[in-house]
N, C-alpha and C positions, 0 to 999 in steps of 0.2 A: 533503462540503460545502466543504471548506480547498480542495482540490482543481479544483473549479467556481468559485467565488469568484474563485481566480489566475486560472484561464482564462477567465472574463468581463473580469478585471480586463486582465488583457495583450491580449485581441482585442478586446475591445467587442461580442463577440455572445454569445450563448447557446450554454449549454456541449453544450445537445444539437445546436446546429450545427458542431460541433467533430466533436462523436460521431459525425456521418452521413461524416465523411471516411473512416473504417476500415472502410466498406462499400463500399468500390472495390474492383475488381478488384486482383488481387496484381501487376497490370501497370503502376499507377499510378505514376506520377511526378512526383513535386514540382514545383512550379514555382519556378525560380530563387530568389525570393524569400521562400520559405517558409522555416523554422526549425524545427526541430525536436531537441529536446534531451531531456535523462534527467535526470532529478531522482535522486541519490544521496546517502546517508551515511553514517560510517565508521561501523565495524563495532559500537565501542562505542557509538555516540550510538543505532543501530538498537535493539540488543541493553536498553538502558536505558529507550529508548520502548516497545518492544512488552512487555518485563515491566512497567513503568508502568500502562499501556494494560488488559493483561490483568489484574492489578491491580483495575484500576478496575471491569472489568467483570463480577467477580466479588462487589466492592463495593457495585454497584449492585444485585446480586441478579441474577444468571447461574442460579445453581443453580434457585431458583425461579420464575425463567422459563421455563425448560429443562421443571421440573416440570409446571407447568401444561402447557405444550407436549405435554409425554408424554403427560398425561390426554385432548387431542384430538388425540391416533393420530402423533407427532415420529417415533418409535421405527420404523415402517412405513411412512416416506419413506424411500426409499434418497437422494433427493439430499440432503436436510436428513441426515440420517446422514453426511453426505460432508464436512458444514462443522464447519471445525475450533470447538472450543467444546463445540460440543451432544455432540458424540459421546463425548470425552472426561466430560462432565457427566453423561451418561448411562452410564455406565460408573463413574462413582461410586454413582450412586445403584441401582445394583446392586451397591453395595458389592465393588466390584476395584477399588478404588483408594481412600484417604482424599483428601479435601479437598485437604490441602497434598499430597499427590503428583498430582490431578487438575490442580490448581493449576501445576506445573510442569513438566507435562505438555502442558497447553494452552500455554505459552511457548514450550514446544520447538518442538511442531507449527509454532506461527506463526514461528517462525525459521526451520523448513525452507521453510515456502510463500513467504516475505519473500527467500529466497536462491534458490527455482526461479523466482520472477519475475523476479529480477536476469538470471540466466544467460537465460531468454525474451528480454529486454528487450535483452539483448547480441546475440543472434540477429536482431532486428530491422534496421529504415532504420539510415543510420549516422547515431548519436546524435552528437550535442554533450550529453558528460556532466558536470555540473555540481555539485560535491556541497555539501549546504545546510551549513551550520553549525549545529551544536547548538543555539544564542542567537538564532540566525534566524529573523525572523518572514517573514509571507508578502509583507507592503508590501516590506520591503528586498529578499526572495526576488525577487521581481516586478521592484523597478526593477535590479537586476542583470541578470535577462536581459534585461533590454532595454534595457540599454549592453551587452551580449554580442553580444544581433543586431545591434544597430548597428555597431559595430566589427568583430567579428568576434574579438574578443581574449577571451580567459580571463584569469581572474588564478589565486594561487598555489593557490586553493581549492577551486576545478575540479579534477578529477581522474577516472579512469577507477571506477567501481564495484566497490566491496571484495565485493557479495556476503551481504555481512549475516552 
């Protein structure tokens, strides 16, 4: 939702008009005027969010989500199997893991998939990489890049992608 919100808020269209650009051809090419940048953050501020995050989402009741889930057939989806969370959850509740190692287990996981999107995302268009600040909300996020695009200048806080 933080995500769509910036990008209504920087284009002024809708975020699904956005989304229908990555359905070109891999021959596409930008038009001079376009922008396009990476949204990053250091390693620690990453690593602080997604234990927070997973945190919370155990908080809210993960585990009995997942349950229920199980009870209408989770366990014999191979793609729901595939998302980090459930599989680790269900793997508890067959008792191979306690809570707090489920619990820490699920952080890992999202720290690897958080570091093969980085390295993707490196592979990509050539980004303008910009990494957010800790303290940084999405208004200020927002009006920096667009004194980025307009100028064309980074400041000290910009920087290449750690990875997570």
């Amino acid at each position: 939702m933080v995500r769509a919100l910036e990008v209504i808020r920087l284009t002024g269209k809708p975020f699904s008009a956005q989304r229908a650009r990555w359905t070109q051809p891999s021959s596409f090419v930008p038009r001079p005027s376009s922008f396009f940048c990476g949204l990053s953050r250091s390693a620690d501020d990453l690593r602080t969010r997604i234990d927070a995050r997973v945190e919370a989402m155990f908080g809210r009741g993960l585990v009995e989500e997942t349950e229920g889930l199980v009870r209408h057939g989770l366990a014999k989806n191979r793609t729901a199997m595939q998302a980090i969370g459930y599989r680790q959850v269900i793997e508890h509740l067959r008792g191979e893991h306690s809570l707090a190692d489920t619990i820490t287990l699920v952080k890992q996981r999202t720290r690897q998939f958080a570091k093969r999107q980085m390295a993707w995302f490196r592979r990509q268009l050539d980004l303008t990489w910009v990494e957010v600040r800790p303290d940084e909300d999405a208004e200020t996020m927002a009006e920096r890049l667009i004194r980025i695009r307009a100028t064309g200048e980074t400041d000290r806080a910009e920087a290449a992608p750690q990875g997570g």
